[in-house]
Residue frames as qw, qx, qy, qz and C-alpha x, y, z in Angstrom:
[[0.212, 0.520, 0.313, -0.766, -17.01, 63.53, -136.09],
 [0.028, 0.284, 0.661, 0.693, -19.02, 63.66, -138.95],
 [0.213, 0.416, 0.208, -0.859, -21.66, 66.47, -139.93],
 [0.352, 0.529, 0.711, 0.300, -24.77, 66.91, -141.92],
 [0.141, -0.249, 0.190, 0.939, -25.39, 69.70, -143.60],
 [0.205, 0.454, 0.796, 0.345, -29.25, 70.33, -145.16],
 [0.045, -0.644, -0.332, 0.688, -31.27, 72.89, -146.78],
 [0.607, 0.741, 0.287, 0.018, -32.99, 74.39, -149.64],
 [0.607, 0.522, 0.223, 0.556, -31.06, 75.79, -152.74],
 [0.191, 0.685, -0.124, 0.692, -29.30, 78.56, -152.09],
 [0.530, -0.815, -0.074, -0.223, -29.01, 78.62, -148.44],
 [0.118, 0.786, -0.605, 0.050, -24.99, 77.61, -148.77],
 [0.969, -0.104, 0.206, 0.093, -25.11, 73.71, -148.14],
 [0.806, 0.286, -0.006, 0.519, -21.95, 73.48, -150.63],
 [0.157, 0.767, -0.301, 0.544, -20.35, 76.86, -149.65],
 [0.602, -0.592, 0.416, -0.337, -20.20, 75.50, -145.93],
 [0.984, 0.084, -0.013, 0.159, -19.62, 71.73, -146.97],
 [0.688, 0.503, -0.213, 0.479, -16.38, 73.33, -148.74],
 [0.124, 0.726, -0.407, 0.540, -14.99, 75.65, -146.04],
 [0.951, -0.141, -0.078, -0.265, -15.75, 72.86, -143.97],
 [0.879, 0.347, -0.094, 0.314, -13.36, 70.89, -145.80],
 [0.542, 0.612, -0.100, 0.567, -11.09, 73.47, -146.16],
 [0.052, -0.756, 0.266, -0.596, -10.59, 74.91, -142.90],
 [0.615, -0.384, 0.545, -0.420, -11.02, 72.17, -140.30],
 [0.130, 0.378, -0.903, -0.160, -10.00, 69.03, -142.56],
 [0.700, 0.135, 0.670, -0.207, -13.09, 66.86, -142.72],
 [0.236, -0.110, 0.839, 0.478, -13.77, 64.98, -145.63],
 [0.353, 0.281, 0.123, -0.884, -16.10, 66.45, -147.97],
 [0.167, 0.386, 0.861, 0.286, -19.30, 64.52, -149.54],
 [0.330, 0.470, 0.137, -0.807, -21.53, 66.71, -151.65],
 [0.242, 0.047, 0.803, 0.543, -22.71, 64.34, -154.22],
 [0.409, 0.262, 0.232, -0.843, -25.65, 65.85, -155.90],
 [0.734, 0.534, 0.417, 0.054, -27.99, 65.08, -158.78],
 [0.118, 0.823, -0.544, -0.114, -25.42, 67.51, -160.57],
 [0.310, -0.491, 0.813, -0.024, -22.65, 64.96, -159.81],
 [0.684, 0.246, 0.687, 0.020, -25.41, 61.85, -160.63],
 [0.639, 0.718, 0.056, -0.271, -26.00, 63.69, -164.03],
 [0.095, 0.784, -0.598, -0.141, -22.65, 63.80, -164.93],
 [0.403, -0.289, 0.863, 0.093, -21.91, 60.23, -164.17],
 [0.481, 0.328, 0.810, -0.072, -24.78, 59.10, -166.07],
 [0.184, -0.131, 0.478, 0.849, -23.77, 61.75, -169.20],
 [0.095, 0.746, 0.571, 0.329, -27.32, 63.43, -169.15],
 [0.108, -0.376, 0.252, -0.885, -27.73, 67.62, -168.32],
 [0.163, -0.218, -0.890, 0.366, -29.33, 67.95, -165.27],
 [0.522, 0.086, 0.085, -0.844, -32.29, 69.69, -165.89],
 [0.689, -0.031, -0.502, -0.522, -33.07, 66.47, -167.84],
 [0.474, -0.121, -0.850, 0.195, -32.09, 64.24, -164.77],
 [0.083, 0.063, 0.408, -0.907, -34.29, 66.68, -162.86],
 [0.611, 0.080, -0.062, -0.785, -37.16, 66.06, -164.77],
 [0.715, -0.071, -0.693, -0.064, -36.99, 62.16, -164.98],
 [0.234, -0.093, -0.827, 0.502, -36.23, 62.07, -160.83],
 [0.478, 0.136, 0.379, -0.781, -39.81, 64.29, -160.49],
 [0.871, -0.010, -0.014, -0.491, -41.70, 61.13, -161.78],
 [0.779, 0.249, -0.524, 0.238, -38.78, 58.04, -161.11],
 [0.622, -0.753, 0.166, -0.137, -37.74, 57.61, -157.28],
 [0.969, 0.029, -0.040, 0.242, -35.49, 55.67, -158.10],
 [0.456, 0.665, -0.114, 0.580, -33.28, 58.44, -159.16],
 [0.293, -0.665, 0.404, -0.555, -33.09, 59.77, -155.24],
 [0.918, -0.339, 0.203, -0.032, -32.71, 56.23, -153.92],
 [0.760, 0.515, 0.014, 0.397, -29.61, 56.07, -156.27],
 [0.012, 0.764, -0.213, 0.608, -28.50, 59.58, -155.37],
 [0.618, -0.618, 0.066, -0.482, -28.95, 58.48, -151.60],
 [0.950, -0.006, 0.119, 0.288, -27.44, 54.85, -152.29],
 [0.511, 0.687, -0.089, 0.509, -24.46, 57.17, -153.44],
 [0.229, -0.687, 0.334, -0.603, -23.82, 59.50, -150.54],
 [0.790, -0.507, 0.302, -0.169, -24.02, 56.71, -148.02],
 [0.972, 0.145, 0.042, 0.181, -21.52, 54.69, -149.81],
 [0.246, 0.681, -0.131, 0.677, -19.40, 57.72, -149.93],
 [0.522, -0.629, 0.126, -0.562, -20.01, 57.97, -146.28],
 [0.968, -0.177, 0.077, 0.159, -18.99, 54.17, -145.46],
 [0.884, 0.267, -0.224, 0.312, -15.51, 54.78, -146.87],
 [0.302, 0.329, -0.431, 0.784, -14.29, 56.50, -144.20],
 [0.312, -0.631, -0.626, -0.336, -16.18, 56.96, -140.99],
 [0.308, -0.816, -0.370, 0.318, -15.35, 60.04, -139.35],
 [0.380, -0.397, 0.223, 0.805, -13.84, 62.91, -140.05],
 [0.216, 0.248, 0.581, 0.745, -16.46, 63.97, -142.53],
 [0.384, 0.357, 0.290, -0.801, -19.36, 66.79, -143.79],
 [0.226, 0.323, 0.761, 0.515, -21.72, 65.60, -145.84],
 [0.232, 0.343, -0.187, -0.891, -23.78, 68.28, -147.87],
 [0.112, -0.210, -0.902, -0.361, -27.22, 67.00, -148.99],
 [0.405, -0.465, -0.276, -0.737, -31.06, 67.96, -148.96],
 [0.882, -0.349, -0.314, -0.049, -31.42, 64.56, -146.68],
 [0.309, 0.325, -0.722, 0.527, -27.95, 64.34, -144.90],
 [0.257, -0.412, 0.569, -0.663, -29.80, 65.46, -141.72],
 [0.825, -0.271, 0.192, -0.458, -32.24, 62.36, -142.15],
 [0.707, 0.179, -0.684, 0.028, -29.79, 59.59, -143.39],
 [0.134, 0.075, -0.825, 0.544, -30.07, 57.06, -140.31],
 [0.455, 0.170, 0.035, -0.873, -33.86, 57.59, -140.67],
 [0.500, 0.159, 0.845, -0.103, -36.04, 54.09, -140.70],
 [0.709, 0.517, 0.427, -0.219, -37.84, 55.57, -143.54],
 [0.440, 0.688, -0.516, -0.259, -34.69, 56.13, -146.01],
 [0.284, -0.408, 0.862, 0.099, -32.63, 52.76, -144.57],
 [0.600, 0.183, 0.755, -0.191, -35.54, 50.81, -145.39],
 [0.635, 0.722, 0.259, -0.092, -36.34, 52.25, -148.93],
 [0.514, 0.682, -0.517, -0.048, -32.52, 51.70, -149.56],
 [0.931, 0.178, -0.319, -0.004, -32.21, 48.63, -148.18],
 [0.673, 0.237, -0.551, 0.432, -30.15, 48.72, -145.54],
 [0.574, -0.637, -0.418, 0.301, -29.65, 48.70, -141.19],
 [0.064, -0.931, 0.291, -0.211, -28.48, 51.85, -139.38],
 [0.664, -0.584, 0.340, 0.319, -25.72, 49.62, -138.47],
 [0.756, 0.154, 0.317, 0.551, -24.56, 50.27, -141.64],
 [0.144, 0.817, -0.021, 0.558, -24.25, 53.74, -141.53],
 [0.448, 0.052, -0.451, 0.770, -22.26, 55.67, -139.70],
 [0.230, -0.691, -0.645, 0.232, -23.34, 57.67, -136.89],
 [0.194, 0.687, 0.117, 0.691, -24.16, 61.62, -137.60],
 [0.343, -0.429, -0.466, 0.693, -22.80, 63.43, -134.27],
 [0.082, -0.403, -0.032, 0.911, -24.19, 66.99, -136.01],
 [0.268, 0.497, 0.708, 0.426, -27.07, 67.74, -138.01],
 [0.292, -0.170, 0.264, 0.903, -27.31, 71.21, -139.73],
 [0.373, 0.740, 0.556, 0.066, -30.45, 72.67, -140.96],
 [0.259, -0.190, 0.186, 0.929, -29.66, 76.02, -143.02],
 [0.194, 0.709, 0.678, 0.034, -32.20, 78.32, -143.82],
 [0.106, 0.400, 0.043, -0.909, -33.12, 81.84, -145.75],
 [0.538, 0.565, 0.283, -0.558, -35.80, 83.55, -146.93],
 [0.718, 0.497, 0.411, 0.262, -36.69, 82.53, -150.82],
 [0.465, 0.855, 0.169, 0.153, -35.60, 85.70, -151.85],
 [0.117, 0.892, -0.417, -0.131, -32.39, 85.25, -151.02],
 [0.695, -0.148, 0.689, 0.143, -32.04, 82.03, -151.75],
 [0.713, 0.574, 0.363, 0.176, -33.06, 82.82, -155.42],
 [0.066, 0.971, -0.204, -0.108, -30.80, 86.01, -155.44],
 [0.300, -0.568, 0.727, 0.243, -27.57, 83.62, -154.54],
 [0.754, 0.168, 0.623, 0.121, -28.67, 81.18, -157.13],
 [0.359, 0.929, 0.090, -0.027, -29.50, 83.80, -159.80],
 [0.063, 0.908, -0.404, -0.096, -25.67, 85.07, -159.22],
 [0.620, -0.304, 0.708, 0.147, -24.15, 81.47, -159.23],
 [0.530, 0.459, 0.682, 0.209, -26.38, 80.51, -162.38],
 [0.226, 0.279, -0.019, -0.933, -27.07, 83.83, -164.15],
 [0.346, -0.034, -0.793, -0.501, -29.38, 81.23, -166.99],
 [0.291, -0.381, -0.849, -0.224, -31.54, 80.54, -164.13],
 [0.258, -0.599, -0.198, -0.732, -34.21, 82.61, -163.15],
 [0.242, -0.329, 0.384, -0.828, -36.04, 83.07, -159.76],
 [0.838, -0.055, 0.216, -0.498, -38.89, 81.18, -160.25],
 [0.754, 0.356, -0.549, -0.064, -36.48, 78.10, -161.06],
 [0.115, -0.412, 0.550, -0.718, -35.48, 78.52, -157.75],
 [0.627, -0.031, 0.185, -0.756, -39.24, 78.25, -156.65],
 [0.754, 0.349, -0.429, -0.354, -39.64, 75.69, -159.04],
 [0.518, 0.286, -0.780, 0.206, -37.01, 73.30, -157.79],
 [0.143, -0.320, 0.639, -0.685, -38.16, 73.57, -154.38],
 [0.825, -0.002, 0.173, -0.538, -41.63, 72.88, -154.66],
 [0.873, 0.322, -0.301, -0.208, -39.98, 69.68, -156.64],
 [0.263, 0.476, -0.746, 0.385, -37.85, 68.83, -154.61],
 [0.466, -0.180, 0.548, -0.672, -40.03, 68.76, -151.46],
 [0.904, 0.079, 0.061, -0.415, -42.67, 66.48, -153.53],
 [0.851, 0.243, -0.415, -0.211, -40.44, 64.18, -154.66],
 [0.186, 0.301, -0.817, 0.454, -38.85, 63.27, -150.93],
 [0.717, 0.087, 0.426, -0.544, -42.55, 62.94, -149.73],
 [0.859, 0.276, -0.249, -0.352, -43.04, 60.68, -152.76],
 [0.690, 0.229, -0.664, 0.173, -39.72, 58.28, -152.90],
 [0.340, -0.234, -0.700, 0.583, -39.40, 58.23, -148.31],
 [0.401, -0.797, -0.411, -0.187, -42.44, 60.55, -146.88],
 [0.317, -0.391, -0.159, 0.849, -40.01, 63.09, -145.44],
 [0.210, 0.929, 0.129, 0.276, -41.04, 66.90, -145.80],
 [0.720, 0.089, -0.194, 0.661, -37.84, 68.39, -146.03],
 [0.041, -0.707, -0.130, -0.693, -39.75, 71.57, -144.77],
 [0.695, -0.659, 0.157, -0.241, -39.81, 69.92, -141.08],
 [0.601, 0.312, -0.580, 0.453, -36.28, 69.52, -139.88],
 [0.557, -0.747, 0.162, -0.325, -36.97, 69.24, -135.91],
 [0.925, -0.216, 0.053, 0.308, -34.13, 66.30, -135.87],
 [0.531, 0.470, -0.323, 0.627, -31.44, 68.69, -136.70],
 [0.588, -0.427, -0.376, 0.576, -29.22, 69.72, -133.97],
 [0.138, -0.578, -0.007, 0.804, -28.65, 73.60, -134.84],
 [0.402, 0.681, 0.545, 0.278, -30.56, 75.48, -137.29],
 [0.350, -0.421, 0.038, 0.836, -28.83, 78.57, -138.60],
 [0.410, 0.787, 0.436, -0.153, -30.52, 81.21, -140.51],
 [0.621, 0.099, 0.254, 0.735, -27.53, 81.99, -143.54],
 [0.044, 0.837, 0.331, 0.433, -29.26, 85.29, -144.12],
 [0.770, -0.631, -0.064, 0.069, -27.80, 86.46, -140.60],
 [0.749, -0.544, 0.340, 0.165, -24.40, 85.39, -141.65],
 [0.261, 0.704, -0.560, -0.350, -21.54, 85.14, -143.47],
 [0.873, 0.269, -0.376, -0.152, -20.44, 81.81, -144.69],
 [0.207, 0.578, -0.479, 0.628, -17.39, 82.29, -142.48],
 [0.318, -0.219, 0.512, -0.768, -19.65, 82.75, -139.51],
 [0.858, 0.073, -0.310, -0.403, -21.49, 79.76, -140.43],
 [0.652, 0.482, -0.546, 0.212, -18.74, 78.07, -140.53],
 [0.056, -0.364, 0.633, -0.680, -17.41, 79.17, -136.88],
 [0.697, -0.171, 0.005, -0.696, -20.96, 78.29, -135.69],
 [0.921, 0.043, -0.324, -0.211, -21.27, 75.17, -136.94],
 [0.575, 0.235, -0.615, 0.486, -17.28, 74.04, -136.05],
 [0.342, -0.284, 0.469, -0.763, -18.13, 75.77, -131.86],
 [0.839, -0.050, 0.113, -0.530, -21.15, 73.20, -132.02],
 [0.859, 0.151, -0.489, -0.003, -19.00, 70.39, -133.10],
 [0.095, 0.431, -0.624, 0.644, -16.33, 70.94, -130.09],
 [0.340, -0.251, 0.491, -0.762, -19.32, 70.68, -128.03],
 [0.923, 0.118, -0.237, -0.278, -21.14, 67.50, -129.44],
 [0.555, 0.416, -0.622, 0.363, -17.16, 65.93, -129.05],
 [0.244, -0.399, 0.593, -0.655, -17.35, 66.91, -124.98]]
């Protein structure tokens, strides 16, 4: 079984990813640009601002997470803006590679709330970053998956279950999601 997990900032991609993990034993992949910064010993505001005019930097990121994905193929969530499209003709092809090399996503995850509590749970994660950074990232985010593969990550009709985190606890997310896998498995 392996899950995707997408959705703007703050809507709990990594809080679910982890209890995920942690409660039903899949193998978690949440590499972010976070994660890329680190490897590549820049902050990530600054690898934020080179990936909003450099695709490369999300074909990298992307080339990451699938490769992370290959080393084990089932038993996993992955956590990622894209997860729900990886297996998508227009990412394989603008990273080079067949959907037989990817594994196959039995669950795809769309998470969603309103901005203003998506900036509220950021705001309390980050306290250094405002609301409109929030805003900010989105709108940049969105342009630069239209730019580097022509997804809008605003139209997620290929996920399988779209949950609205506002609604819910993380917990109940959680349950949600894991009830829908059972039933993907049948």
């Amino acid at each position: 079984m392996i899950i995707a997990i997408s959705g703007q900032s703050g809507c709990g991609n990594t809080t679910v990813t982890d209890l995920l993990e942690q409660a039903h034993g899949l193998r978690k992949i949440n590499f972010t640009l976070r994660n890329l910064a680190s490897e590549k010993n820049v902050s990530f505001h600054e690898l934020c601002a080179r990936a909003a005019i450099d695709p490369s930097i999300d074909l990298e990121l992307d080339h990451k997470i699938i490769e992370l994905l290959n080393e084990t193929k089932e038993n996993q969530v992955v956590g990622s803006r894209l997860a729900i499209w990886f297996g998508d003709p227009r990412i394989t092809t603008k990273l080079g590679i067949t959907s037989v090399e990817l594994p196959r996503i039995d669950l795809k995850v769309w998470l969603y709330a309103s901005f203003e509590v998506r900036a509220a749970r950021t705001h309390a994660i980050k306290p250094k970053e405002p609301p409109e950074y929030t805003q900010k990232r989105d709108a940049e985010d969105r342009q630069r998956y239209l730019r580097a593969y022509g997804i809008d990550v605003l139209e997620h009709s290929q996920a399988n279950l779209v949950i609205d985190t506002e609604k819910f606890n993380a917990k109940d997310v959680v349950a949600l999601i894991a009830e829908a896998a059972k039933r993907v498995k049948q």
